[in-house]
PDBQT receptor file of N, H, CA, C and O in Angstrom, charges set to zero:
ATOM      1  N   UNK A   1      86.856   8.154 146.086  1.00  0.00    +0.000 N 
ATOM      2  CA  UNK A   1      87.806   8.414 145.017  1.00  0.00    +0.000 C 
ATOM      3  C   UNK A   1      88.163   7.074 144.366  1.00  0.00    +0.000 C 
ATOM      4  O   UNK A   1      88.465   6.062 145.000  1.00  0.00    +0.000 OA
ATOM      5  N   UNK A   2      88.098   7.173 143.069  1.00  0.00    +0.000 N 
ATOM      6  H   UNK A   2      87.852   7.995 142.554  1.00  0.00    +0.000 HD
ATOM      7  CA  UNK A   2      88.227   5.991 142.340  1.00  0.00    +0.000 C 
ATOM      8  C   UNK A   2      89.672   5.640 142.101  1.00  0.00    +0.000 C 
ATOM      9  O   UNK A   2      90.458   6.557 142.339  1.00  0.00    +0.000 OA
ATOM     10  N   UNK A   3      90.328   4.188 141.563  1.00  0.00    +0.000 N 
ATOM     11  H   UNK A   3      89.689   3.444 141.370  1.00  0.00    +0.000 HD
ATOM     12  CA  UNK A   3      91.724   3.961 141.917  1.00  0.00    +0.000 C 
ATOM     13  C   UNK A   3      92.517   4.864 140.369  1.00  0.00    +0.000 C 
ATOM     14  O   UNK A   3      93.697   5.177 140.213  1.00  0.00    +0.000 OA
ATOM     15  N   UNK A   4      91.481   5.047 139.548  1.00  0.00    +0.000 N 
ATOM     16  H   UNK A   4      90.522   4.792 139.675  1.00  0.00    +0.000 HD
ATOM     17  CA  UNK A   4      92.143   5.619 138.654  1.00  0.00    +0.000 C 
ATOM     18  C   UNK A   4      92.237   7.448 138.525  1.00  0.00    +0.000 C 
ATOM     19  O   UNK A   4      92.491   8.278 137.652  1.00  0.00    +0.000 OA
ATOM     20  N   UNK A   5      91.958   7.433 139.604  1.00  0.00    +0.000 N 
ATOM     21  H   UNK A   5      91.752   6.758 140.314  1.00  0.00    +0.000 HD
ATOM     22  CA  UNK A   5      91.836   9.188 140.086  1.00  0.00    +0.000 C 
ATOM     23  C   UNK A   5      93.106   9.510 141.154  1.00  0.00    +0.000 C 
ATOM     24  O   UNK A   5      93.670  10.605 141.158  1.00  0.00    +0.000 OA
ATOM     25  N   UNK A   6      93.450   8.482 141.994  1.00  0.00    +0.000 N 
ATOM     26  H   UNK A   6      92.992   7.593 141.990  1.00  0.00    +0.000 HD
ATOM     27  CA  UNK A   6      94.470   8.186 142.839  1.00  0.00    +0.000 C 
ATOM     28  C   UNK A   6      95.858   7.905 141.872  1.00  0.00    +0.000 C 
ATOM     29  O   UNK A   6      97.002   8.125 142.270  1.00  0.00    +0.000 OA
ATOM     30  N   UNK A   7      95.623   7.543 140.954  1.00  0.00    +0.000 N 
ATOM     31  H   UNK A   7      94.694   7.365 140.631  1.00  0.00    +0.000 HD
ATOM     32  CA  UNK A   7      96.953   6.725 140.166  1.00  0.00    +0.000 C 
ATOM     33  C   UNK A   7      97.520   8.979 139.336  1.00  0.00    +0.000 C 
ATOM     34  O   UNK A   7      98.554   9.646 139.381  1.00  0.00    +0.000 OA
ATOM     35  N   UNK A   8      96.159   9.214 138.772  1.00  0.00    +0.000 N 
ATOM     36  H   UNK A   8      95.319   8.672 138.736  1.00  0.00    +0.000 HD
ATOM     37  CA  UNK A   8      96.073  10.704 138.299  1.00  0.00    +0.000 C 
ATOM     38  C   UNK A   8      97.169  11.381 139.496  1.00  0.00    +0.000 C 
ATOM     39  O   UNK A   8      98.264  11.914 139.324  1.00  0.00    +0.000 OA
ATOM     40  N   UNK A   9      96.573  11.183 140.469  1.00  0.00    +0.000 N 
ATOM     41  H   UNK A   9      95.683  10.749 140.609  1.00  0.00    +0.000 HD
ATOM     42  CA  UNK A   9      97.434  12.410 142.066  1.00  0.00    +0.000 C 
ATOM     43  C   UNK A   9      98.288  11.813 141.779  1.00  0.00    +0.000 C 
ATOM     44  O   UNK A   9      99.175  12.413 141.172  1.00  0.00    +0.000 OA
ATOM     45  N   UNK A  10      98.411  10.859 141.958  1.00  0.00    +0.000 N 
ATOM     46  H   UNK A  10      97.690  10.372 142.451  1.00  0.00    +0.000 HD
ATOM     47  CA  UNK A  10     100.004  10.463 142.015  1.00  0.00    +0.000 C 
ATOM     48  C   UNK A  10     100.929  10.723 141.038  1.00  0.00    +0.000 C 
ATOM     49  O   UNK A  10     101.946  11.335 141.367  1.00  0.00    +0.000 OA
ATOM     50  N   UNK A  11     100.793  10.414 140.024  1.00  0.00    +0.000 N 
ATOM     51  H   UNK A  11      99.967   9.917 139.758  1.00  0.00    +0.000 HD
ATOM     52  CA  UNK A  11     101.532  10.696 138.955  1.00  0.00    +0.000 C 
ATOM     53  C   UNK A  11     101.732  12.156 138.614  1.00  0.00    +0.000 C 
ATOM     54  O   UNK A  11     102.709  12.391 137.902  1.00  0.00    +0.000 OA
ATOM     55  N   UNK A  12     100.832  13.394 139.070  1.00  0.00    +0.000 N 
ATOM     56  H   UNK A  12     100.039  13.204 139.649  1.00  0.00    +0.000 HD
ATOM     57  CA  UNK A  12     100.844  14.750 138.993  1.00  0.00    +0.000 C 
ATOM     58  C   UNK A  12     101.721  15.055 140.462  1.00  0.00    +0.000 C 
ATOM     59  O   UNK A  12     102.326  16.108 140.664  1.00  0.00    +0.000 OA
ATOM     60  N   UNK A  13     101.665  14.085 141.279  1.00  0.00    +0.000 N 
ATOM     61  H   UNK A  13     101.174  13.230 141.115  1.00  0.00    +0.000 HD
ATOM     62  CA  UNK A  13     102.916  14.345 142.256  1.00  0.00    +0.000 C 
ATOM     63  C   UNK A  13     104.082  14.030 142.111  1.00  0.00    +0.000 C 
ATOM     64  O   UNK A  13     104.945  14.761 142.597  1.00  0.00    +0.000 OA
ATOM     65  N   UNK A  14     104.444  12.861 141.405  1.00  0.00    +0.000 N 
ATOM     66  H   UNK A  14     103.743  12.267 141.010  1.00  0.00    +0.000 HD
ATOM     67  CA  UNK A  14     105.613  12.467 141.000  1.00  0.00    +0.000 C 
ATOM     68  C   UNK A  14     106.517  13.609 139.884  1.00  0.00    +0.000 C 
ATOM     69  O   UNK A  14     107.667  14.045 139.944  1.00  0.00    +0.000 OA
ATOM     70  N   UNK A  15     105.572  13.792 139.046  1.00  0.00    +0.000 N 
ATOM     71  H   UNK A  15     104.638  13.438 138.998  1.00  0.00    +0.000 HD
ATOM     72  CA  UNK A  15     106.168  14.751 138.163  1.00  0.00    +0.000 C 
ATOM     73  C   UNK A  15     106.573  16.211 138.891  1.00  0.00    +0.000 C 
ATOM     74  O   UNK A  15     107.656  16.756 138.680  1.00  0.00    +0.000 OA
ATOM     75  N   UNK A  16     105.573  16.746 139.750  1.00  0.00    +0.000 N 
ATOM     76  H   UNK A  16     104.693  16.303 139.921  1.00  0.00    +0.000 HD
ATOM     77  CA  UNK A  16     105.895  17.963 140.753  1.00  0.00    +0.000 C 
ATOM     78  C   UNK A  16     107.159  17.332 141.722  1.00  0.00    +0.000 C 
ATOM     79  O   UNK A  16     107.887  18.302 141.937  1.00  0.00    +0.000 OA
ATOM     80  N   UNK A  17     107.660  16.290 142.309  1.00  0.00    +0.000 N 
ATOM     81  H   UNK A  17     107.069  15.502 142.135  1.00  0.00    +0.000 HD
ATOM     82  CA  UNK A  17     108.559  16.223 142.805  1.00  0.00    +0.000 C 
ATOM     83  C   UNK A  17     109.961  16.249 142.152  1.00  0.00    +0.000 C 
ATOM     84  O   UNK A  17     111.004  16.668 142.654  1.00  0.00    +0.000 OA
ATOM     85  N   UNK A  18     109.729  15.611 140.693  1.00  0.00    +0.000 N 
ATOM     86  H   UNK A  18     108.882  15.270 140.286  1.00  0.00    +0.000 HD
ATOM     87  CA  UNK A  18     110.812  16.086 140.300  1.00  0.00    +0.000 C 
ATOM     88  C   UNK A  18     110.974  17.465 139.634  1.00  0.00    +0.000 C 
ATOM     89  O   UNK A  18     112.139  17.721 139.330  1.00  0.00    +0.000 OA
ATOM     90  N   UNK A  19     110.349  18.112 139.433  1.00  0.00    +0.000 N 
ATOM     91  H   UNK A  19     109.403  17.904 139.680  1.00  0.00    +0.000 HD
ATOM     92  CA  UNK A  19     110.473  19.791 139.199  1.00  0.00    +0.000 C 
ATOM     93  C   UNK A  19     111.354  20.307 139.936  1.00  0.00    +0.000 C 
ATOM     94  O   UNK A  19     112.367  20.915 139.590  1.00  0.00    +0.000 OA
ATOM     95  N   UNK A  20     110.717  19.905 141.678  1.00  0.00    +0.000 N 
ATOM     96  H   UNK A  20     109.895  19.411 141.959  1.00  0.00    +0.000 HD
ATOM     97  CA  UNK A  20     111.017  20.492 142.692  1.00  0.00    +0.000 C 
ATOM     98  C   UNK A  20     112.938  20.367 143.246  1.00  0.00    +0.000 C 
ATOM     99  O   UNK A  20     113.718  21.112 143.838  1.00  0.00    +0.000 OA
ATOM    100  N   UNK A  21     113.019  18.714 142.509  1.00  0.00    +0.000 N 
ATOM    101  H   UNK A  21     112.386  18.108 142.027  1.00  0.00    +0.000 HD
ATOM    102  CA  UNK A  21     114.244  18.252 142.750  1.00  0.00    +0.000 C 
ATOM    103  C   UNK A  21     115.319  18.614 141.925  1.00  0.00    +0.000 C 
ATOM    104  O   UNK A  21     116.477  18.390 142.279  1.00  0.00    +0.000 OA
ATOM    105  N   UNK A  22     115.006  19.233 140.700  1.00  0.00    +0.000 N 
ATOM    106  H   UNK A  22     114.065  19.415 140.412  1.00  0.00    +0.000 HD
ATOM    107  CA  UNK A  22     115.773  19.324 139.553  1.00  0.00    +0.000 C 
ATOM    108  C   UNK A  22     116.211  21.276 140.323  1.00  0.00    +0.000 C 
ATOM    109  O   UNK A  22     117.235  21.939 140.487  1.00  0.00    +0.000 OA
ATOM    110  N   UNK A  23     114.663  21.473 140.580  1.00  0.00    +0.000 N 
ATOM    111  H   UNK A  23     113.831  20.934 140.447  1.00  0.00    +0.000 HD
ATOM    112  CA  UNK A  23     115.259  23.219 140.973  1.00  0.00    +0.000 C 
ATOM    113  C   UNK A  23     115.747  23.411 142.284  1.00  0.00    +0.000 C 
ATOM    114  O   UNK A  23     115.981  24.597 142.518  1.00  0.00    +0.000 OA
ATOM    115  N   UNK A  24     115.981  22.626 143.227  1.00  0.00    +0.000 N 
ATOM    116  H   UNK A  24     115.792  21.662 143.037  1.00  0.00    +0.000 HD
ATOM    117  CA  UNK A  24     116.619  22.269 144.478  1.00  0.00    +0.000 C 
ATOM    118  C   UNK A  24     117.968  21.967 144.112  1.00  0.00    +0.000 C 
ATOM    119  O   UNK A  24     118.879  22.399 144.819  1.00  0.00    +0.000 OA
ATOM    120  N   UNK A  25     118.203  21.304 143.130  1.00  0.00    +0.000 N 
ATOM    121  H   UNK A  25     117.464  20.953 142.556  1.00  0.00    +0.000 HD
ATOM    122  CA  UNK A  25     119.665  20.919 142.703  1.00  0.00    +0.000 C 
ATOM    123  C   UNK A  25     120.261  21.826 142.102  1.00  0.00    +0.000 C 
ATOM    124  O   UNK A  25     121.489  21.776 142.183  1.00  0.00    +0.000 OA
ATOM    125  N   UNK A  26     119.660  22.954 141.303  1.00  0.00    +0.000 N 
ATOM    126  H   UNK A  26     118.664  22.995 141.237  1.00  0.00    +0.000 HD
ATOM    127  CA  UNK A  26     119.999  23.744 141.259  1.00  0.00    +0.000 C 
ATOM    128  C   UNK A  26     120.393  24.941 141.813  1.00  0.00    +0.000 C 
ATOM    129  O   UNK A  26     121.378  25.593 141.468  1.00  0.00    +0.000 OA
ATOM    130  N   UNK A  27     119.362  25.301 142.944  1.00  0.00    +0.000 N 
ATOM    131  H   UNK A  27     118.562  24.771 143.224  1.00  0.00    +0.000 HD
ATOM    132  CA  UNK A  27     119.842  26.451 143.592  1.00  0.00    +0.000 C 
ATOM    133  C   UNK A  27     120.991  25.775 144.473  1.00  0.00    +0.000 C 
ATOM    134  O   UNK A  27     121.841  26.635 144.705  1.00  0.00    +0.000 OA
ATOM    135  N   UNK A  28     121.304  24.629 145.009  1.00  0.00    +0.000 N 
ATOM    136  H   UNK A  28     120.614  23.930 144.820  1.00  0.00    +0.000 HD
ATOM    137  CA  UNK A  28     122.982  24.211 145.995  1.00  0.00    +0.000 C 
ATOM    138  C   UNK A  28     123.663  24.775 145.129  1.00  0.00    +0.000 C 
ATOM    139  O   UNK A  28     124.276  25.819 145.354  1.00  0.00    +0.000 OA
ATOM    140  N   UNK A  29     123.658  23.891 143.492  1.00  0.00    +0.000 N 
ATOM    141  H   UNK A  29     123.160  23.043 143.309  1.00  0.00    +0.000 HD
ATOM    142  CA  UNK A  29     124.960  24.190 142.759  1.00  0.00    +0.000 C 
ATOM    143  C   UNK A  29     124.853  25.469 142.604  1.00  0.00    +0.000 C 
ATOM    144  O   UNK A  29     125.824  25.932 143.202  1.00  0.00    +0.000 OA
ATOM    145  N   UNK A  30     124.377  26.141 142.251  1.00  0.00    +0.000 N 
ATOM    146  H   UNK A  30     123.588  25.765 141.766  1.00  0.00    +0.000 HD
ATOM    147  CA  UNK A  30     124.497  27.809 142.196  1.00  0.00    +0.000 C 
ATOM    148  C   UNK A  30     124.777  28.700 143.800  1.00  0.00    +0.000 C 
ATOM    149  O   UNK A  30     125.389  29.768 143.785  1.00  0.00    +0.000 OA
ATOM    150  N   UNK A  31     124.389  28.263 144.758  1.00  0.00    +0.000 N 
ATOM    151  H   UNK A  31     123.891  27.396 144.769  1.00  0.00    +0.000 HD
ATOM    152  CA  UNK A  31     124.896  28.970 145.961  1.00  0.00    +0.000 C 
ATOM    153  C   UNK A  31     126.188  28.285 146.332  1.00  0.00    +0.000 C 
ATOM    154  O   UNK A  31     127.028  28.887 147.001  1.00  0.00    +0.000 OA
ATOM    155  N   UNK A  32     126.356  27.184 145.965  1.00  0.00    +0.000 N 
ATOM    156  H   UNK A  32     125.674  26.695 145.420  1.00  0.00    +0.000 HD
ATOM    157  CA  UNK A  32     128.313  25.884 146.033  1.00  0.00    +0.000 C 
ATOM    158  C   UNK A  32     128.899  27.274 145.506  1.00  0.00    +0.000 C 
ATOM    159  O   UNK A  32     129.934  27.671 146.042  1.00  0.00    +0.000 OA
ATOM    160  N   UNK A  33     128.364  27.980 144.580  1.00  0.00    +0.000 N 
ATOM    161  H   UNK A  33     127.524  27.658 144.145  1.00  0.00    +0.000 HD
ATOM    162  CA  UNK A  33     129.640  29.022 143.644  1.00  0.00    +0.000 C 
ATOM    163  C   UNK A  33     130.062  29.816 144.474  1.00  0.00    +0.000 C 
ATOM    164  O   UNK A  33     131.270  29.827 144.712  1.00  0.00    +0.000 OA
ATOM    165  N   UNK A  34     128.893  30.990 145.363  1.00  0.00    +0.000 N 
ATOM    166  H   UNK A  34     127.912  30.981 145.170  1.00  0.00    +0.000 HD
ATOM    167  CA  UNK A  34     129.168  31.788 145.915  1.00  0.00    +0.000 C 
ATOM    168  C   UNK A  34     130.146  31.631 147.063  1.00  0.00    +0.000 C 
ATOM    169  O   UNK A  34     129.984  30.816 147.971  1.00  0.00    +0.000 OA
ATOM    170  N   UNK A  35     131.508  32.739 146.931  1.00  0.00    +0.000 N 
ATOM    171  H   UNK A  35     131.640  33.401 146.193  1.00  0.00    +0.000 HD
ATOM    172  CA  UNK A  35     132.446  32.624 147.924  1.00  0.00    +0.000 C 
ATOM    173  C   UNK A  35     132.241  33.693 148.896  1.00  0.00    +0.000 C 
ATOM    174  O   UNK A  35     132.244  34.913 148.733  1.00  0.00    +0.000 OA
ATOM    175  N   UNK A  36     132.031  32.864 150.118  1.00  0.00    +0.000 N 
ATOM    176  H   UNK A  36     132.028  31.873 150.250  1.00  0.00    +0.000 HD
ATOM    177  CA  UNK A  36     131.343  33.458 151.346  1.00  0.00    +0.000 C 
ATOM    178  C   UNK A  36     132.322  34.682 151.447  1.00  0.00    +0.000 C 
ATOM    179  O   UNK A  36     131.795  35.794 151.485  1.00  0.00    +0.000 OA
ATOM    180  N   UNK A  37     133.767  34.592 151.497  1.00  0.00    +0.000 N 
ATOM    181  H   UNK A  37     134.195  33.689 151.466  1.00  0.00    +0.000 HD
ATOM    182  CA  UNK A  37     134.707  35.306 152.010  1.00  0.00    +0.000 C 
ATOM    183  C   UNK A  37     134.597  37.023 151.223  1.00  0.00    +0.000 C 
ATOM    184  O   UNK A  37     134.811  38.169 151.619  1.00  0.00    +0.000 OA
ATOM    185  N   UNK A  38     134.130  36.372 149.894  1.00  0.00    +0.000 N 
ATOM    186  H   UNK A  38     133.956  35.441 149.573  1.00  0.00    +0.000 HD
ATOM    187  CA  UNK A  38     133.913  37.869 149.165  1.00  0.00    +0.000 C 
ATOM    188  C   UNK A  38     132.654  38.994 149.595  1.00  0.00    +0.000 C 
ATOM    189  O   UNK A  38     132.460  40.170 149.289  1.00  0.00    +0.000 OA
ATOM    190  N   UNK A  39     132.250  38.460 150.065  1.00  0.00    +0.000 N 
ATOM    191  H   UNK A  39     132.407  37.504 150.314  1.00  0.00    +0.000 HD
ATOM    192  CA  UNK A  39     130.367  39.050 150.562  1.00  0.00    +0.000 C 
ATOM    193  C   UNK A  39     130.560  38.999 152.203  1.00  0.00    +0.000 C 
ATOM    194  O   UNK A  39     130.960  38.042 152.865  1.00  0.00    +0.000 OA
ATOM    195  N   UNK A  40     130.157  40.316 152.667  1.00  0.00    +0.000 N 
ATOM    196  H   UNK A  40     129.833  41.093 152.128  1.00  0.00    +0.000 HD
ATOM    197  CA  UNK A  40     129.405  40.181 153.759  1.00  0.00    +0.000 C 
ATOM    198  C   UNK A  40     128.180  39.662 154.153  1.00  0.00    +0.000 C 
ATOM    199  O   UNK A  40     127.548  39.113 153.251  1.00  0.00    +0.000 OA
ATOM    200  N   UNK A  41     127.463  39.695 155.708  1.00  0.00    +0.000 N 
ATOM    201  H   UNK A  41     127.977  40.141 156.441  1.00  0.00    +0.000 HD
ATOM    202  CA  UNK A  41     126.615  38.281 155.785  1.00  0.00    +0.000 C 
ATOM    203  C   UNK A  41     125.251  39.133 155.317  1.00  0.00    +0.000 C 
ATOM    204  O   UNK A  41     124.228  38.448 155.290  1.00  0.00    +0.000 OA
ATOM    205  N   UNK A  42     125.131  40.326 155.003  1.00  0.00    +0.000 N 
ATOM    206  H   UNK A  42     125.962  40.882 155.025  1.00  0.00    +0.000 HD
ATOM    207  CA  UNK A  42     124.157  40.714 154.016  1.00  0.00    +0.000 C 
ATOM    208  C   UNK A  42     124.185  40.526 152.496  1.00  0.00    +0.000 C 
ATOM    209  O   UNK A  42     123.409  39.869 151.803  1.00  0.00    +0.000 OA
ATOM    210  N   UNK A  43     125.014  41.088 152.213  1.00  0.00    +0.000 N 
ATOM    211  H   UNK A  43     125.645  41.622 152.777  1.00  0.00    +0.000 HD
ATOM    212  CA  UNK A  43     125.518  40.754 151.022  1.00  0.00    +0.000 C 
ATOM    213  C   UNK A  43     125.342  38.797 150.530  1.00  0.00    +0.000 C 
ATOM    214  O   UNK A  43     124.668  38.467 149.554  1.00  0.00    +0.000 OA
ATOM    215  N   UNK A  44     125.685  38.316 150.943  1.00  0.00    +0.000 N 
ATOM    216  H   UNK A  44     126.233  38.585 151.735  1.00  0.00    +0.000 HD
ATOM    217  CA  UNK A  44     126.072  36.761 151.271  1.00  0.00    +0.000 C 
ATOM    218  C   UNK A  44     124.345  36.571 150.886  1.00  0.00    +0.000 C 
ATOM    219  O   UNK A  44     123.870  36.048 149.878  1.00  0.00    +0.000 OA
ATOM    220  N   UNK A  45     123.682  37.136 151.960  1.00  0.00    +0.000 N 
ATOM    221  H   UNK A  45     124.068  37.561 152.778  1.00  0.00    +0.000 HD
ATOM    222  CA  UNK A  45     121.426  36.439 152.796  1.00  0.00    +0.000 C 
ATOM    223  C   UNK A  45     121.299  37.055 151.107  1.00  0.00    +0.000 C 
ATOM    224  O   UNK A  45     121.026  36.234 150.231  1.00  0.00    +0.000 OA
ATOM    225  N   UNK A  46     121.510  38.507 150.736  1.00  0.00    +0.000 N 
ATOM    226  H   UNK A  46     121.731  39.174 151.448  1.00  0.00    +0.000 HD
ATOM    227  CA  UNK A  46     120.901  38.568 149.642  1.00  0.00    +0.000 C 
ATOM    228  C   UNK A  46     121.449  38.348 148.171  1.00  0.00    +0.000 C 
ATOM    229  O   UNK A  46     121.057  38.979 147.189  1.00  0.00    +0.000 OA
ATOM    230  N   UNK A  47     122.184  37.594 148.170  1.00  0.00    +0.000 N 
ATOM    231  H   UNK A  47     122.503  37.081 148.967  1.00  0.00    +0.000 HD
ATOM    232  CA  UNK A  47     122.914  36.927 146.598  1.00  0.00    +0.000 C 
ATOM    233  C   UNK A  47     122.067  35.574 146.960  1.00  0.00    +0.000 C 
ATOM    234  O   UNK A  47     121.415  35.273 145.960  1.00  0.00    +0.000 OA
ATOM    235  N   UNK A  48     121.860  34.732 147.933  1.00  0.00    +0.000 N 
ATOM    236  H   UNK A  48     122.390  34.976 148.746  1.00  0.00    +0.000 HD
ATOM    237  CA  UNK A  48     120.848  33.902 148.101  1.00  0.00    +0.000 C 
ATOM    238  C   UNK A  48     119.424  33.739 148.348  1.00  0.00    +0.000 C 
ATOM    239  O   UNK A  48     118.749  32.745 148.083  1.00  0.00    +0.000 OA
ATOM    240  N   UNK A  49     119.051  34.806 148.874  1.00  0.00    +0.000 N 
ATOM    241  H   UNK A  49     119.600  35.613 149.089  1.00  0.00    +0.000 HD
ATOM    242  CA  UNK A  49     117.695  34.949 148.376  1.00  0.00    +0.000 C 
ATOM    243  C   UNK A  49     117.340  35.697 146.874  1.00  0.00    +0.000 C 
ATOM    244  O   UNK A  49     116.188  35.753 146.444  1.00  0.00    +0.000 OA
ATOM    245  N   UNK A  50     118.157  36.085 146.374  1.00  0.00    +0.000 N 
ATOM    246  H   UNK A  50     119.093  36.039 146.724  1.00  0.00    +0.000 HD
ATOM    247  CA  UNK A  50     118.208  36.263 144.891  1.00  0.00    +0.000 C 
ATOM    248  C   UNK A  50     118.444  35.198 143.745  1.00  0.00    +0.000 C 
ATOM    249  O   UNK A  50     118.072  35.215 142.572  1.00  0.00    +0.000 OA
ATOM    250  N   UNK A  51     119.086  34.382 144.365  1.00  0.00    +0.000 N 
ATOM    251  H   UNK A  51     119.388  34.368 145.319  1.00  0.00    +0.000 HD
ATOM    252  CA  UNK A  51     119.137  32.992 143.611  1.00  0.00    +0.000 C 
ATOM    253  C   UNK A  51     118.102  31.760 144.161  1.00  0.00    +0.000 C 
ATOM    254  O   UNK A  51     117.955  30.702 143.550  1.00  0.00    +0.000 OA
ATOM    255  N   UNK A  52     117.508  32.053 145.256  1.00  0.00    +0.000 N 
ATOM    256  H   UNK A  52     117.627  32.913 145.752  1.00  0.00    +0.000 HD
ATOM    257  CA  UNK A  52     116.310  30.887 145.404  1.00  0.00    +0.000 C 
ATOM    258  C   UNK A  52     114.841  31.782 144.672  1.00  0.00    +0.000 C 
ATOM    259  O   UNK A  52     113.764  31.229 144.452  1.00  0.00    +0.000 OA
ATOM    260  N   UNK A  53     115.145  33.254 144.390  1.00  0.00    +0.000 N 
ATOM    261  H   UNK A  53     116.021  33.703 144.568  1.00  0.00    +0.000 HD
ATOM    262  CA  UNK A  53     113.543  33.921 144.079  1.00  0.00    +0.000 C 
ATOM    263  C   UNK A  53     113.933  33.456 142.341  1.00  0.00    +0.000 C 
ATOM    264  O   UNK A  53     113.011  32.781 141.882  1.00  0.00    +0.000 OA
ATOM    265  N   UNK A  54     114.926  33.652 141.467  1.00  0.00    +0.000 N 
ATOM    266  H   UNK A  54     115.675  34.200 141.840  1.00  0.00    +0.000 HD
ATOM    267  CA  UNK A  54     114.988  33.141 140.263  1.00  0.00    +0.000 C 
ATOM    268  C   UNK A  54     114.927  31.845 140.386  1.00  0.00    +0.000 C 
ATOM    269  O   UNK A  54     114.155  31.263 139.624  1.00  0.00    +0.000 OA
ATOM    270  N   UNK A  55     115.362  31.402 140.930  1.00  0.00    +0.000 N 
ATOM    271  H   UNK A  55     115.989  31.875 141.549  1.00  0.00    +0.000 HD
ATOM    272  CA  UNK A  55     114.987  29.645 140.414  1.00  0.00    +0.000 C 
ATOM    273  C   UNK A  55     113.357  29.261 141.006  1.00  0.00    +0.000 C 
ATOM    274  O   UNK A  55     112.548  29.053 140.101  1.00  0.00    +0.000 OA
ATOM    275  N   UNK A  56     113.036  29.197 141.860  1.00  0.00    +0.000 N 
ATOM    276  H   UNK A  56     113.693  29.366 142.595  1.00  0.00    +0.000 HD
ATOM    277  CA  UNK A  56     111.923  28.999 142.622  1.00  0.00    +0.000 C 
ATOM    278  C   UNK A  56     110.543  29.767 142.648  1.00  0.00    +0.000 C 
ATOM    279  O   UNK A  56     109.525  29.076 142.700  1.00  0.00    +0.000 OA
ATOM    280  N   UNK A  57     110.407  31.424 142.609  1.00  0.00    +0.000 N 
ATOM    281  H   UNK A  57     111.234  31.985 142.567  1.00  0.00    +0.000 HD
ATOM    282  CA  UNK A  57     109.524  32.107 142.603  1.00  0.00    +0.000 C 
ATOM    283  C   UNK A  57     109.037  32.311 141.175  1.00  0.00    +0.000 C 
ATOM    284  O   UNK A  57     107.916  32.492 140.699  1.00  0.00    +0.000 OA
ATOM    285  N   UNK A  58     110.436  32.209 140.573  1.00  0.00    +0.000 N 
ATOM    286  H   UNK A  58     111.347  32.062 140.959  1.00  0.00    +0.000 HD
ATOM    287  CA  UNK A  58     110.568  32.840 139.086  1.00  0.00    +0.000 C 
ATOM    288  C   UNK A  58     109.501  32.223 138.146  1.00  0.00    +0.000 C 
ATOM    289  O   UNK A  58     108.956  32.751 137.177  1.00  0.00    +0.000 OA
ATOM    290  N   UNK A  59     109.341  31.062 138.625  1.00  0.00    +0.000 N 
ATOM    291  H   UNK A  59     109.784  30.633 139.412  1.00  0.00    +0.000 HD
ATOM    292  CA  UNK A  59     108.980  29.894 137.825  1.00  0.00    +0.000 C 
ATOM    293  C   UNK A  59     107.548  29.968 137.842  1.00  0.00    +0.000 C 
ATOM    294  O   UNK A  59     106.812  29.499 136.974  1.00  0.00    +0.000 OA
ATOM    295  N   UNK A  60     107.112  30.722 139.109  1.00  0.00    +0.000 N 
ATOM    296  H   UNK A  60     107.710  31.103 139.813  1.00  0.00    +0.000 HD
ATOM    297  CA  UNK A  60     105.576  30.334 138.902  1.00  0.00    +0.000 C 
ATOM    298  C   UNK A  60     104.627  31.335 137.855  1.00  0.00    +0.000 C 
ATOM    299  O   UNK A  60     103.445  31.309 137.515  1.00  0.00    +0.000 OA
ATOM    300  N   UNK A  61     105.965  32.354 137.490  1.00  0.00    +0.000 N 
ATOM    301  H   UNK A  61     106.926  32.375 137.766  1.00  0.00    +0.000 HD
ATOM    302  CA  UNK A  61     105.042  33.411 136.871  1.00  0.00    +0.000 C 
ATOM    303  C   UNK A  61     105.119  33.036 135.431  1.00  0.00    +0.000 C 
ATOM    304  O   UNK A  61     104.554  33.696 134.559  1.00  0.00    +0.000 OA
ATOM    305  N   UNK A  62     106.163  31.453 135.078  1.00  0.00    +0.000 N 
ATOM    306  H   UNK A  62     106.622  30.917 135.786  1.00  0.00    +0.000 HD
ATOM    307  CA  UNK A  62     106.434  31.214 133.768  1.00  0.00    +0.000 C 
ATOM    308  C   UNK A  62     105.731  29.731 133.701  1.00  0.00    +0.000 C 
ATOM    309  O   UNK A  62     105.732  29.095 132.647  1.00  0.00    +0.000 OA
TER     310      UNK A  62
């Protein structure tokens, strides 16, 4: 592998890490909202796996 094929990965990783970091920061601040006390611990698993499948799953079909 040539050094300018390595510099390519890298830079297509750098940019995928921050995707990853921008939609990671997002799903905390959006589950920070949810108040545990209002939801049971089903209720609670699935308002959060509903907010990591829109931010995270959502994305690959867009």
């Amino acid at each position: 592998m040539e050094i300018s094929q390595i510099e390519t990965n890298l830079t297509d990783a750098q940019v995928e890490l921050i995707e990853h970091q921008v939609k990671t920061e997002k799903f905390k601040n959006n589950v920070q909202e949810i108040f545990i006390d209002v939801f049971n611990q089903d209720e609670f698993t699935q308002k959060v796996d509903s907010i990591f499948n829109e931010i995270f799953q959502g994305s690959r079909n867009g």
